[in-house]
C-alpha positions as CSV (number, residue, x, y, z in Angstrom):
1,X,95.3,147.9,18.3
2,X,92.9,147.1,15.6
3,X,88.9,147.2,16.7
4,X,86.2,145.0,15.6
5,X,82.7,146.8,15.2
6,X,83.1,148.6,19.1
7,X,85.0,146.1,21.1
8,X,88.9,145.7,20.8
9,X,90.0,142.6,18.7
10,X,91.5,140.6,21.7
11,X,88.0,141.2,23.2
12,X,86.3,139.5,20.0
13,X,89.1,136.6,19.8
14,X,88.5,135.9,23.5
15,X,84.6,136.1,22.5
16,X,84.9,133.9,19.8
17,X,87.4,131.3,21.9
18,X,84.1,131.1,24.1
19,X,81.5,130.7,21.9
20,X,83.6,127.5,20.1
21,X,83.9,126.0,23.5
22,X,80.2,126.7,24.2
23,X,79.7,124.8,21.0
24,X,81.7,121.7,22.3
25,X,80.4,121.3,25.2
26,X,76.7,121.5,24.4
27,X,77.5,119.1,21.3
28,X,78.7,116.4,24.0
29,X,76.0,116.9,26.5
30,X,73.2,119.0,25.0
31,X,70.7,120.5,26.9
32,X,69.0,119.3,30.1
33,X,71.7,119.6,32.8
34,X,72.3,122.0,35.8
35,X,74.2,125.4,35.3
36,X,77.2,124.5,37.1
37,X,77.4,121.1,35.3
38,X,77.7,123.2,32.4
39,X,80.0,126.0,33.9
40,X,82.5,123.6,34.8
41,X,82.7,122.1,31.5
42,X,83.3,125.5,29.6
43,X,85.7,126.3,32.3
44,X,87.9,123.2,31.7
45,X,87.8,123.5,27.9
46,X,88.7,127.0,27.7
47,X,91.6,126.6,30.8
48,X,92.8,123.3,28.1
49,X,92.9,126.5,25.3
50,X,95.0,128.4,27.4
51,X,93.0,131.4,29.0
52,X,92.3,132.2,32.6
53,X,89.5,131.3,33.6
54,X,88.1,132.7,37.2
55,X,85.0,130.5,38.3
56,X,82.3,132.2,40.7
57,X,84.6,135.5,40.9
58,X,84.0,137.7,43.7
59,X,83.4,141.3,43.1
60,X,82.6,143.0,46.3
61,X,80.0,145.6,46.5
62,X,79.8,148.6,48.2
63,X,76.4,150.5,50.4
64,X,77.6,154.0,51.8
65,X,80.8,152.9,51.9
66,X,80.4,149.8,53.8
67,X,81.4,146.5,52.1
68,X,78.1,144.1,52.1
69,X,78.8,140.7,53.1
70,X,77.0,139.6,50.1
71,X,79.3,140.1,47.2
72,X,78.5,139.3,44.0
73,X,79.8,136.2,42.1
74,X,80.3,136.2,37.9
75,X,79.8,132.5,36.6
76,X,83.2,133.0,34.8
77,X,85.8,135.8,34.0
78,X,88.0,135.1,31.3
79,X,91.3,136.1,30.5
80,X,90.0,139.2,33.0
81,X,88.2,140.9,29.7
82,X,84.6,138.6,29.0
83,X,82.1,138.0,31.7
84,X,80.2,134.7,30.8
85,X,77.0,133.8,32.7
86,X,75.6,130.6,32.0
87,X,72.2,129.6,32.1
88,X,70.1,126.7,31.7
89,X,66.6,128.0,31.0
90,X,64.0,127.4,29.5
91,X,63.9,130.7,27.6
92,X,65.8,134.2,28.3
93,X,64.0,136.9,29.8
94,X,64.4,140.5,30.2
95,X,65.9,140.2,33.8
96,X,68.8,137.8,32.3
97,X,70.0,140.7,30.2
98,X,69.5,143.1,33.0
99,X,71.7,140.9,35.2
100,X,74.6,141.0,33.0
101,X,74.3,145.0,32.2
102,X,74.8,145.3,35.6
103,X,78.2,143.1,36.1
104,X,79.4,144.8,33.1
105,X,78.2,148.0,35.2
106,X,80.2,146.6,38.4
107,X,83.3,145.7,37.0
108,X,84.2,148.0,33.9
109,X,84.0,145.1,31.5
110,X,82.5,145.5,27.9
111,X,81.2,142.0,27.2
112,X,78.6,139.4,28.2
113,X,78.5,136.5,27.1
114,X,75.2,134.8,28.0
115,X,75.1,131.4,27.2
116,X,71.6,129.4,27.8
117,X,72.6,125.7,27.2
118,X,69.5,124.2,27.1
119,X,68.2,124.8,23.6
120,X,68.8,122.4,21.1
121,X,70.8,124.1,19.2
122,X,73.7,126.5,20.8
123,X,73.3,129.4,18.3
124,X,70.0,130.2,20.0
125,X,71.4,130.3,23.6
126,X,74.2,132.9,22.9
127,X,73.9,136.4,23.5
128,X,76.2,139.1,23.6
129,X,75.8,142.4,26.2
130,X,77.6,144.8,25.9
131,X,78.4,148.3,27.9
């Protein structure tokens, strides 16, 4: 299995799969709409690519022991591999990156994708995260 700077290639060609339909969507609708407008689109055009895609997955979390009855939700889990969380801010902060160290934390993944659709161009809303 063949490795792209320190993630596995299938990691990078699920990566890159994302970022293009990032690209497509945000080149039909731009910026300016909710989160979950834009979660659902990226969801249906990577599902029409052929990857599994898991909206709002649960991960439970665990106090002492005891399963909270607040689990956490990822935006989207695809092809079980790439966490995606989508945003539609007016600028990235600190706390945004924080948030998806600590899903990669909670699951065992290596990548975040953080994908802020409302910037005019795409390029600027994508950052990678990884653990």
């Amino acid at each position: 299995m063949g490795f792209v700077g320190s993630l596995e290639a299938e990691i990078e060609a699920v990566a890159r799969a994302i970022v293009d339909s990032a690209f497509k969507v945000h080149s039909k609708y731009g910026p300016g709409l909710l989160e979950g407008i834009y979660e659902e689109c990226l969801a249906m055009e990577l599902a029409k690519r052929g990857h599994e895609v898991l909206r709002q997955k649960r991960v439970p979390l665990f106090y002492d022991g005891v399963e909270l009855s607040t689990p956490l939700r990822l935006d989207l889990l695809i092809d079980d591999a790439v966490v995606v969380e989508v945003k539609a801010v007016d600028k990235l902060i600190p706390i945004h990156r924080a948030q998806c160290l600590t899903y990669l934390k909670l699951t065992g993944k290596r990548l975040c994708l953080m994908i802020n659709f409302n910037v005019e161009l795409i390029r600027d809303g994508i950052e990678r995260i990884i653990h």
